[in-house]
C-alpha positions as a Markdown table, in Angstrom:
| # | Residue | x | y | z |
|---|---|---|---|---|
| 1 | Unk | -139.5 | -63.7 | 100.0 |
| 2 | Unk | -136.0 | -64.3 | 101.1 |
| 3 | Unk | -134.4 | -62.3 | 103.6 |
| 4 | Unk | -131.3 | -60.0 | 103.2 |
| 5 | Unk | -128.2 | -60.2 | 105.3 |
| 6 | Unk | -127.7 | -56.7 | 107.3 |
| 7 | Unk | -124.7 | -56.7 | 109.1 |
| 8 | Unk | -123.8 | -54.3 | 111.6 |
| 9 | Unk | -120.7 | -53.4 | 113.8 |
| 10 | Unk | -122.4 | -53.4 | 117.2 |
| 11 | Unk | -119.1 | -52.8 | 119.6 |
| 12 | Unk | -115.5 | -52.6 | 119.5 |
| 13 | Unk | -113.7 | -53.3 | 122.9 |
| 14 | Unk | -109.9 | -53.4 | 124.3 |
| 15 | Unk | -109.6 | -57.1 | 125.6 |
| 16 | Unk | -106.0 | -56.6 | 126.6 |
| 17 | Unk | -103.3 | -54.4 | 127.1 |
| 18 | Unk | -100.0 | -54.9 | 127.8 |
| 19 | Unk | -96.8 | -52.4 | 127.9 |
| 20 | Unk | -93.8 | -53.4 | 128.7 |
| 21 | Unk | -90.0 | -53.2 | 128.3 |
| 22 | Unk | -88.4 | -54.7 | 125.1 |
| 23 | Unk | -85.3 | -56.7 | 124.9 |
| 24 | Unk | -82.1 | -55.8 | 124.0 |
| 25 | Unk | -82.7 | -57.7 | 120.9 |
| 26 | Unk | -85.9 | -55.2 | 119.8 |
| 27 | Unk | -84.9 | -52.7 | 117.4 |
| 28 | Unk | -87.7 | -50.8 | 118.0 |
| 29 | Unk | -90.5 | -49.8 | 115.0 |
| 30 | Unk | -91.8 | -52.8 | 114.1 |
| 31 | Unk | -95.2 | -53.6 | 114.1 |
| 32 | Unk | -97.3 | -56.7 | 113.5 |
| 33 | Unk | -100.7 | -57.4 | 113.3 |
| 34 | Unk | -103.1 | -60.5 | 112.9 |
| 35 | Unk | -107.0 | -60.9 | 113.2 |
| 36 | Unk | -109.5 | -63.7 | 114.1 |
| 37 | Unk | -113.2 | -64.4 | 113.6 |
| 38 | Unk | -114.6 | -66.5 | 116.3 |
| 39 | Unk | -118.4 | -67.6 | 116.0 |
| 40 | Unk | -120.4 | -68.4 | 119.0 |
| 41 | Unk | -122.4 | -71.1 | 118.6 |
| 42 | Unk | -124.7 | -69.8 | 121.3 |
| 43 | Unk | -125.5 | -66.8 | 119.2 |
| 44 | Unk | -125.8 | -67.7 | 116.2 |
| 45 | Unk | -126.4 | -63.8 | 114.5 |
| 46 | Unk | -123.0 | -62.4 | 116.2 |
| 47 | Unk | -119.2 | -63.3 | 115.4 |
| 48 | Unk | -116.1 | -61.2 | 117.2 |
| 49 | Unk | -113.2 | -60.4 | 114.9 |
| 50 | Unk | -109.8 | -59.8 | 117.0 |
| 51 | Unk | -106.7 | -58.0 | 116.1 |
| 52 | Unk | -103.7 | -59.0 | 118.1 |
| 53 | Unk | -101.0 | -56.4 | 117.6 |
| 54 | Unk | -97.5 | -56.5 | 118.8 |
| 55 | Unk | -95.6 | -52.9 | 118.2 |
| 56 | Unk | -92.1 | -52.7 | 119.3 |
| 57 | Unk | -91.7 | -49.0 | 119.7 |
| 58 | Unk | -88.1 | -47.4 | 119.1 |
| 59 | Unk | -88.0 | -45.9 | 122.7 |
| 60 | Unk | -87.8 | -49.8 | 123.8 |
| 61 | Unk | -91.4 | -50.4 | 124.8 |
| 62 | Unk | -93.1 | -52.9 | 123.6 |
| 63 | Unk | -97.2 | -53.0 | 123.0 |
| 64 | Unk | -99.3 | -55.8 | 123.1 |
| 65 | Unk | -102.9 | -55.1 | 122.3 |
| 66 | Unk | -105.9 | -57.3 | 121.5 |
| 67 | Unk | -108.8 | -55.5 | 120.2 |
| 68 | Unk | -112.2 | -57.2 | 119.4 |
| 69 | Unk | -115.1 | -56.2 | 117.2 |
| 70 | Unk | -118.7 | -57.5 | 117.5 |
| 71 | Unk | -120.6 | -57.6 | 114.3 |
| 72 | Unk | -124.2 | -58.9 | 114.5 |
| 73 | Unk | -126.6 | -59.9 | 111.6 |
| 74 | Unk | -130.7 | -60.1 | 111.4 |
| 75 | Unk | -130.6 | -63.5 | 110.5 |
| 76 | Unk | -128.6 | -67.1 | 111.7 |
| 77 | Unk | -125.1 | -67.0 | 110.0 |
| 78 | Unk | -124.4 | -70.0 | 108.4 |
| 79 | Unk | -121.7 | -71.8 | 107.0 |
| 80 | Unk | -121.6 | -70.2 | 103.7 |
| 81 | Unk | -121.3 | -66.8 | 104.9 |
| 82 | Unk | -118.4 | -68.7 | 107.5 |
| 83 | Unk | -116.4 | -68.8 | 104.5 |
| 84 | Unk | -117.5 | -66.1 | 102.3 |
| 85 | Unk | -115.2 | -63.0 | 101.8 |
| 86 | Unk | -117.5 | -61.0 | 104.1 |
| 87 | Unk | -115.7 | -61.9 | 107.6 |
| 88 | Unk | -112.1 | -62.4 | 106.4 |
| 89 | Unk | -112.3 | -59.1 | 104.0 |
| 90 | Unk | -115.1 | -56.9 | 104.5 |
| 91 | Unk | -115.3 | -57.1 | 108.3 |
| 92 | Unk | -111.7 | -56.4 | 109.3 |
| 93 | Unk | -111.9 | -53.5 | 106.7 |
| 94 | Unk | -114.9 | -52.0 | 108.6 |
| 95 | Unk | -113.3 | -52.4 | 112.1 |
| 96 | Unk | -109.6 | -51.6 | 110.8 |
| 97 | Unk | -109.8 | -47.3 | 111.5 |
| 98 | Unk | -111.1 | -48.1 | 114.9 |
| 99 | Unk | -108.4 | -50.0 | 115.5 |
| 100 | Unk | -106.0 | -46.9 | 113.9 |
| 101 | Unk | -107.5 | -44.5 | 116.0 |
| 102 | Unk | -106.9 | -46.4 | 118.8 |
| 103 | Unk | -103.8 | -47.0 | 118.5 |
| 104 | Unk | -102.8 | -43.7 | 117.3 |
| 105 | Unk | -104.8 | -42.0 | 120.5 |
| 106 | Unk | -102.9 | -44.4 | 123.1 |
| 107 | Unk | -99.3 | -43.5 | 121.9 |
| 108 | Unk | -99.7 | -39.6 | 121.7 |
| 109 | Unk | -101.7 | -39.8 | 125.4 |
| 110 | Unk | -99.2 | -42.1 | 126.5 |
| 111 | Unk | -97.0 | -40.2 | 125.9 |
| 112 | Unk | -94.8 | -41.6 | 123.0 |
| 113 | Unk | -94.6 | -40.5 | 118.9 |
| 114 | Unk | -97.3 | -40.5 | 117.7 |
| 115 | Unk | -98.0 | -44.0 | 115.6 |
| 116 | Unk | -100.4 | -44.3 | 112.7 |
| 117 | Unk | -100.6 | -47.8 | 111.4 |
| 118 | Unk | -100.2 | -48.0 | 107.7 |
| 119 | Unk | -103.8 | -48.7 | 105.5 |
| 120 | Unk | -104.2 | -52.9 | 104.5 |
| 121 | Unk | -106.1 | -53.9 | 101.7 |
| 122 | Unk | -107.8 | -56.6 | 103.1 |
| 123 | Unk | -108.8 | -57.7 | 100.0 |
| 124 | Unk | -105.3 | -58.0 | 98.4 |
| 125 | Unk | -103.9 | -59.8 | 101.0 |
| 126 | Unk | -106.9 | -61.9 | 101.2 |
| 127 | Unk | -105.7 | -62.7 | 97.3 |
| 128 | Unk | -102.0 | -63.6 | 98.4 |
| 129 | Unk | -103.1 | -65.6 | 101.1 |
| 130 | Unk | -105.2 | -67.9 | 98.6 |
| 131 | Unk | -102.2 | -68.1 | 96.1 |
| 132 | Unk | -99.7 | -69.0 | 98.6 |
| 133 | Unk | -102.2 | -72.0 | 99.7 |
| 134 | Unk | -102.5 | -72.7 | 96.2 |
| 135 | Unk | -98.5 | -73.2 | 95.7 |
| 136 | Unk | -98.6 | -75.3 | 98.8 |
């Protein structure tokens, strides 16, 4: 009998935090994000996924924030599921509202307007990503 894949979010962590001021050239409210996977060839039923997000807010601070998830698995992840849909969709799907509330939490305690990020479908812009490649 073959074995199922269970995946789990095990922990999500705040690996850096930065506030500072902006430039004169920051307009303020604008916000990007980007993600990682990273798999640890020492442990091979665990992979981090890690948002790096960059918000310039309008009162001329500027937030740098890396925020890492650890999923983990009941069996060896292997190179298929390296490239399956599962850690470039699923899992920053699954770890995206921690990251929200986070975010949203450290502006209103810090202080500043409050700052929701906007919903991503992972999925969709998994789908633009591959038809951009494919135009390439």
């Amino acid at each position: 009998m073959i074995e199922q894949l269970a995946i789990k979010l095990h922990h999500t962590k705040v690996q850096e935090l930065k506030i500072f001021n902006s430039s004169e050239d920051d307009n303020g409210n604008e916000l990007d994000i980007s993600f990682s996977n990273t798999f640890n060839e020492s442990s091979k039923r665990e992979f981090d996924l890690t948002f790096e997000i960059k918000i310039v807010h309008k009162d001329k601070k500027v937030f740098d924030i890396k925020y890492s998830s650890t999923f983990i698995t009941n069996i060896d992840i292997t190179e298929e599921f390296k490239n399956s849909h599962f850690p470039i969709v699923n899992a920053p799907a699954i770890a995206f509202p921690f990251v929200r509330a986070y975010i949203s939490t450290l502006m209103t305690l810090s202080g500043y307007d409050s700052l929701i990020l906007p919903t991503i479908n992972f999925a969709e812009a998994f789908e633009k990503q591959q038809e951009r490649l494919k135009l390439k």
